[in-house]
Structures are given as C-alpha cells and as structure tokens.
PLY file of the C-alpha trace (Angstrom):
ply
format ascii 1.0
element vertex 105
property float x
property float y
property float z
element edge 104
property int vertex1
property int vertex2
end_header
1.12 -12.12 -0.65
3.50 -11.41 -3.80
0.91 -9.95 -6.56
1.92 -8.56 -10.02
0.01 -6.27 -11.69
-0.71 -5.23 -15.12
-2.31 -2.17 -15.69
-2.86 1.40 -17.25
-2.78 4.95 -15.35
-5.56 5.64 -18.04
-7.60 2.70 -17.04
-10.29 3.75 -14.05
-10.52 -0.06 -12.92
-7.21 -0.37 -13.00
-6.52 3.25 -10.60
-9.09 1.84 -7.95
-7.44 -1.65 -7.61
-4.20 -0.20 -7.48
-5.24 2.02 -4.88
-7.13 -0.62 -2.91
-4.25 -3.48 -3.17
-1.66 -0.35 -1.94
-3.77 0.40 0.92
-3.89 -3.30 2.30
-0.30 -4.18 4.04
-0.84 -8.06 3.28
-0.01 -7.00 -0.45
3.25 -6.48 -2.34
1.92 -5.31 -5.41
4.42 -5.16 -8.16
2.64 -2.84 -10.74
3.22 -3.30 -14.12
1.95 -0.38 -16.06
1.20 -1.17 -19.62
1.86 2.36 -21.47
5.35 3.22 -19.64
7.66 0.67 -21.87
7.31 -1.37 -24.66
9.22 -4.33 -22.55
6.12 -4.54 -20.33
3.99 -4.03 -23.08
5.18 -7.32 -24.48
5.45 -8.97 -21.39
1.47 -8.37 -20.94
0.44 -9.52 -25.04
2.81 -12.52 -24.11
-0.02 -13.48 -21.60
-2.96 -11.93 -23.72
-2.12 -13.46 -27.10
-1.17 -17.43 -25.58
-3.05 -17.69 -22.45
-6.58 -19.24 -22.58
-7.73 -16.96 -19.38
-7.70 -13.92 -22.30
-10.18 -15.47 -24.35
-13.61 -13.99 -23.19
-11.70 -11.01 -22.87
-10.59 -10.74 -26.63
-14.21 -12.05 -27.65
-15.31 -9.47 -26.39
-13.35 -6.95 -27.44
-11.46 -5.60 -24.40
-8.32 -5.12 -22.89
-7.55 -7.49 -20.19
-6.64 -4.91 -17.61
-6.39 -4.83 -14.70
-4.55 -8.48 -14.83
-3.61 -9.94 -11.66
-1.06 -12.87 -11.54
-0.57 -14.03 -7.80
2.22 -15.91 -6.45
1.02 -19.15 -6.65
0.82 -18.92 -10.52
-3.13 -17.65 -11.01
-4.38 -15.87 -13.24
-7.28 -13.26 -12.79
-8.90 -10.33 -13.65
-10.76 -9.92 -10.57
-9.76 -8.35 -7.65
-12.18 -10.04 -5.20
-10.25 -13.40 -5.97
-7.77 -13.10 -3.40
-8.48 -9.78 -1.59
-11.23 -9.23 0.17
-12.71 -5.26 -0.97
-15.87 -3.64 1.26
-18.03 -2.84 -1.74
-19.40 0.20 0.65
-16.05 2.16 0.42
-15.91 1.72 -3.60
-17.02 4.27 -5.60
-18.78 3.23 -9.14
-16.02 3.24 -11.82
-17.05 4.39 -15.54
-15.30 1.84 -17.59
-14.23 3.37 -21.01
-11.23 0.93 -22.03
-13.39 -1.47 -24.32
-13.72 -0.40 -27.94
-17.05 0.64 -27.55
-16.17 3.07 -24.57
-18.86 1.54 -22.36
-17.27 -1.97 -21.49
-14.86 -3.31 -19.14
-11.14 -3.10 -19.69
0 1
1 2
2 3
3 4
4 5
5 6
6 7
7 8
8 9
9 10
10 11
11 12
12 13
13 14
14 15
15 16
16 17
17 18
18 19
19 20
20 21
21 22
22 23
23 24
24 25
25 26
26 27
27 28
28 29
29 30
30 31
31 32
32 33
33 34
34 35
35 36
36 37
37 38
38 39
39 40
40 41
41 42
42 43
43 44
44 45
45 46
46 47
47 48
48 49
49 50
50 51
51 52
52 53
53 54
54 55
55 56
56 57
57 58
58 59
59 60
60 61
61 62
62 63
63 64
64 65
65 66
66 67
67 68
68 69
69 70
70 71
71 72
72 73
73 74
74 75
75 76
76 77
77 78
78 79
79 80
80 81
81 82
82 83
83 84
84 85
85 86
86 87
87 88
88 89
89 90
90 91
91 92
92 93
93 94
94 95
95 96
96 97
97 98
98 99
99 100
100 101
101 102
102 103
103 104
C-alpha cells in the first residue's frame, strides 16, 4: 500500500510512525517532511487550511502531523487506520508540537 506522509523530524509522533510504517514491507511510505522546503510546506497548509478533516485539529490548536493520505484518497491522522501497530513494542511518546507543549501534534 502507496502511503504519503506529512511530517516533522522534530515531531516525536511523527519519528515513531515513520519508523514503524518503514519497518513494515507492505508500506511504501513517501515521507513528506514539513520543515525541509517551503514547496511541501504548502503542499501540507493546502490540505490544513481547505480540508474539513483539519478542523478539530486547528480547534484545538495543533499541528496536524503526522498526516497520512493513503492511496485510495483517505485522509487520517492515525496510524492504526490502516496499519496494524503492537501497542507492546511502542514506547510512550511526549507530545510537545501543540502550542501548549503538552498536546498532540
């Protein structure tokens, strides 16, 4: 399965899931990191500012990342949607990207 990526190297969610989708050979990940180049910068607000999946994300003040788009067309935030992730093997994330510091990206 064909799955693009937006994300940060700053971003601890965003490390683990790239680490987790690299590791399982049914993914081609096509990672999209947010702070390399403004073109993918823009190609990720494109999605944040006009699509309606960003909404909770903006209320409440975060990021959006990491942002999944599979290649069927969806949209999601979660990992768990389409990859199946043994919650023994992950280790607990501190989530600092929100404004706040204490949220999810």
């Amino acid at each position: 399965m064909k799955v693009i990526m937006y994300g940060a190297e700053i971003c601890p969610d965003c490390v683990e899931a790239k680490e987790l989708m690299k590791n399982n050979l049914d993914i081609e990940l096509d990672y999209r990191n947010i702070t390399e180049s403004t073109t993918i910068l823009k190609e990720f607000l494109s999605y944040r500012d006009h699509d309606k999946v960003f909404e909770p994300v903006i209320e409440g003040g975060r990021i959006g990342i990491p942002f999944f788009i599979l290649e069927d067309g969806t949209k999601t935030f979660d990992l768990t949607d389409f990859m199946e992730v043994d919650e023994t093997d992950r280790e607990p994330v501190v989530n600092a990207c929100s404004i706040d510091g204490k949220g999810n990206c």
